[in-house]
C-alpha positions in Angstrom: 0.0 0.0 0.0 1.3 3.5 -1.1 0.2 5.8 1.3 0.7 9.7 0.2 0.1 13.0 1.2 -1.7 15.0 -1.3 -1.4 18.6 -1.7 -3.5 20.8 -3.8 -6.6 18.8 -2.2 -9.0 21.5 -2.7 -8.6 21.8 -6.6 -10.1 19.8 -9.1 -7.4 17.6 -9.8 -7.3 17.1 -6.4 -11.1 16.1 -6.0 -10.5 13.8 -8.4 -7.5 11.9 -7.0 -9.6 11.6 -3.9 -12.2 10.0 -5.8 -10.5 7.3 -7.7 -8.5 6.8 -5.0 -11.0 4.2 -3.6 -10.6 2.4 -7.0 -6.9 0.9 -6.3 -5.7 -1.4 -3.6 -2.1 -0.5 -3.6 -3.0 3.2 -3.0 -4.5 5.7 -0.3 -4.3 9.4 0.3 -3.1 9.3 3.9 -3.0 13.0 4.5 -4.9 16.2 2.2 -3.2 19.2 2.2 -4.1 22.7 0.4 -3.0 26.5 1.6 -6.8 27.2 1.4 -8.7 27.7 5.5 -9.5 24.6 6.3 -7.2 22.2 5.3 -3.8 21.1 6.9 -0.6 22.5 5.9 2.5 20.2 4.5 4.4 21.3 7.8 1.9 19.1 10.2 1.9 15.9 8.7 3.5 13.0 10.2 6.4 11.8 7.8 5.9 8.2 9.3 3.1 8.2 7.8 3.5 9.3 4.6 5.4 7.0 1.6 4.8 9.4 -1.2 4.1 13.0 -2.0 1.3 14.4 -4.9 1.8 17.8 -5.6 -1.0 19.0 -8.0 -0.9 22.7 -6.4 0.9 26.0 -7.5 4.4 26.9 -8.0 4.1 28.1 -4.0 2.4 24.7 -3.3 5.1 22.9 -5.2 8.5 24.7 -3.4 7.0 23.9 0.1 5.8 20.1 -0.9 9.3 19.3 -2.8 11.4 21.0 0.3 9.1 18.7 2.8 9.9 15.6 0.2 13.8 16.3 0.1 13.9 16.7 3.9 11.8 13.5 4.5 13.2 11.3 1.8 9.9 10.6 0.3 9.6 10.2 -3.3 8.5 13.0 -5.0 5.4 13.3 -7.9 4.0 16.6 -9.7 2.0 18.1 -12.4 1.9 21.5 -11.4 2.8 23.8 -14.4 3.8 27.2 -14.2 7.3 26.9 -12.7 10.1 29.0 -13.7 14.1 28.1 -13.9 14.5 28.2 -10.3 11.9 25.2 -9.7 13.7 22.9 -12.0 16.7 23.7 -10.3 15.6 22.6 -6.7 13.9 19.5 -8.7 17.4 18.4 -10.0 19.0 18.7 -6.4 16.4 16.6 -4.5 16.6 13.9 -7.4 20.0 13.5 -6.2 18.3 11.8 -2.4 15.0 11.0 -3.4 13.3 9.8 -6.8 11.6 13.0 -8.5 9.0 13.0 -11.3 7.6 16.2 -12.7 5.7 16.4 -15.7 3.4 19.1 -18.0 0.6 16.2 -18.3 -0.4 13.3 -16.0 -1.9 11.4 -19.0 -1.0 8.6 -20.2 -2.3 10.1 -24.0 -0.3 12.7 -23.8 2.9 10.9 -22.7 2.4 9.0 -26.2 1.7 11.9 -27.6 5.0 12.9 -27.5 6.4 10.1 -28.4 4.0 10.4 -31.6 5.9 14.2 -31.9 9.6 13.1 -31.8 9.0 10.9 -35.1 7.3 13.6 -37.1 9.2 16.8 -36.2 12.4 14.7 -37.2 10.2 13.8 -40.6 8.7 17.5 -41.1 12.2 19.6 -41.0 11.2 22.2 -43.3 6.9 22.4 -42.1 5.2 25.6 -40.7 4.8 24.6 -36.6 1.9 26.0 -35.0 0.5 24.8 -31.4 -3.0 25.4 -30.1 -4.1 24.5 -26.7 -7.4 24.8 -25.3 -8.2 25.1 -20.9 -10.9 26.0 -18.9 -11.5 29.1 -18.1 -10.0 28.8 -14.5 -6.6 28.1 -16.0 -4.0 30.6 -14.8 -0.8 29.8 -16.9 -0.5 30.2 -20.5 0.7 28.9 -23.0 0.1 25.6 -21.0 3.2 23.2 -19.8 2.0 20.6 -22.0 2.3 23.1 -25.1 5.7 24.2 -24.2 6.8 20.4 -23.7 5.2 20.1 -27.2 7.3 22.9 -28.3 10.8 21.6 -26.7 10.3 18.5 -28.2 10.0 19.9 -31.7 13.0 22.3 -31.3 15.1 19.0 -29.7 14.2 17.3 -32.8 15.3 19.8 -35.3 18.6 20.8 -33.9 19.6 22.4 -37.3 17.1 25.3 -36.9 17.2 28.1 -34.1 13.3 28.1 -33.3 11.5 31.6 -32.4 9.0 31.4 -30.4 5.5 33.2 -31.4 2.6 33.9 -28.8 -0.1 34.6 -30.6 -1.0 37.4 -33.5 -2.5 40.3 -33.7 -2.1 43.6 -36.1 0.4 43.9 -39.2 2.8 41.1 -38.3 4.1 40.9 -41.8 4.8 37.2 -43.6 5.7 34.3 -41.2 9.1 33.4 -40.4 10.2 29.9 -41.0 11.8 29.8 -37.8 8.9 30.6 -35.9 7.2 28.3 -33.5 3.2 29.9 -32.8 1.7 29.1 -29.6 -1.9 30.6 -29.0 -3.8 29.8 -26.0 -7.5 29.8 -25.8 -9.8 29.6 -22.8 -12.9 28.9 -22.7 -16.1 27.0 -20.2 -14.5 23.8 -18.4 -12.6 22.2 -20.8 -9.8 19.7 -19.3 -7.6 20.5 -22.1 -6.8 19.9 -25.8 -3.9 20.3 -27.7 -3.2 20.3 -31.0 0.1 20.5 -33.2 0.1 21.5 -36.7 2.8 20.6 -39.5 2.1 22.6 -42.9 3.7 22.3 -46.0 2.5 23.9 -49.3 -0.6 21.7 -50.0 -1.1 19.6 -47.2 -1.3 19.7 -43.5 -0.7 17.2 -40.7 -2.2 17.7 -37.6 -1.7 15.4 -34.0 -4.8 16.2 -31.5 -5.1 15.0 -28.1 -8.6 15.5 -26.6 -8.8 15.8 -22.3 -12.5 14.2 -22.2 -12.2 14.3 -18.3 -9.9 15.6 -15.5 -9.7 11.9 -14.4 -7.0 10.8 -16.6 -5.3 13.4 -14.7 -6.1 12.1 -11.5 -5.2 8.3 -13.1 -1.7 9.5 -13.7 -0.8 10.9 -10.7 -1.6 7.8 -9.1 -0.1 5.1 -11.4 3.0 7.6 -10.9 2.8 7.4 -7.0 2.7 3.6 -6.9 5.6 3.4 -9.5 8.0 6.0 -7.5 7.5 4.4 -4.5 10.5 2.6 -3.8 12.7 4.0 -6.2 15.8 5.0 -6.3 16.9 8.4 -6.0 16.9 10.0 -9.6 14.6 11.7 -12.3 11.7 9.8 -13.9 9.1 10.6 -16.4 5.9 9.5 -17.5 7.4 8.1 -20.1 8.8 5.2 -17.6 5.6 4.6 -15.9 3.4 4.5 -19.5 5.8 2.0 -20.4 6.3 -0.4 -17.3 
């Protein structure tokens, strides 16, 4: 049994981990955890009781929960987007005591996904890129992690070009540049997310969409994630590794 301490409980990803929770034997949210009144903060939970940590919270949430982790040598899980330079920084330094995994996108579509990507950016060299990503309203961050993942893998791919990236449009922008990468964001109702990567040549157009019907594939991931970490080796993992187990 995996037993973790969740924080960003009050969210909707959060909600949802609770939920399924019930749904696997080898795993149980031991403690809840949110900044919001109400709930208990990372600093009060018992670390004997605690085998893994979920962070699904904010780039605030994430510091305190991955600072508890390090000190505690609990392994480490999160899909909280947002985070700047500094964050990936402290991520490399606690994977050298405790086994880390960070990811844009819990889903296991979306980990394939960019598998999908690495084949055709390598096969498109000389298409138009253009990402579109669609959130909920609610959504604070944009362009999402998942589309910037999307991006890095394309620029990764096609080392012989020095990308640009492009964040939308709007007035007399003049012709495209083939450098360019375009990102545009849209948000909109309660949407879990969709993102969608286009390659154009002159005539054709290929395009990869991956459709969020529900925030539990979210909530799915985080767990099969918890219950692979857990009793790991100090290093850093990806989805990737747990898709493919």
């Amino acid at each position: 049994m995996v037993k973790v301490l969740l924080n960003g409980g009050a969210g909707k990803m959060g909600k949802s981990v609770m939920a399924l929770s019930e749904q696997y034997d080898g795993f149980e949210v031991e403690c809840c955890v949110d900044a919001l009144p109400g709930f208990k903060k990372v600093g009060d939970i018992d670390p004997l009781k605690i085998d893994a940590v979920v962070d699904i919270s904010s780039p605030d949430g994430f510091k305190t929960s991955l600072k508890w982790a390090a000190k505690n040598r609990k392994p480490f899980v999160s899909g909280t987007t947002g985070l700047q330079a500094v964050d990936y920084q402290l991520l490399d330094s606690a994977a050298e005591i405790i086994p880390v995994l960070h990811t844009s996108n819990l889903s296991r579509g979306v980990n394939i996904l960019f598998d999908i990507l690495k084949n055709t950016a390598s096969l498109t060299m000389d298409a138009d890129v253009e990402i579109i990503e669609i959130h909920h309203n609610k959504k604070k961050d944009a362009p999402s992690g998942t589309a910037l993942e999307l991006g890095k893998i394309i620029t990764q791919e096609r080392i012989s070009k020095n990308f640009i990236p492009t964040y939308g449009r709007s007035g007399i922008t003049g012709e495209r540049c083939p450098e360019e990468i375009g990102y545009h964001s849209v948000r909109c109702g309660d949407v879990p997310g969709e993102h969608t990567v286009l390659f154009a040549f002159e005539g054709e157009r290929i395009e990869i969409t991956h459709k969020a019907l529900t925030r539990d594939i979210f909530a799915r991931g985080a767990i099969h994630a918890a219950i692979f970490l857990a009793g790991r080796s100090p290093g850093k993992y990806s989805m990737n590794d747990v898709v493919s187990q």
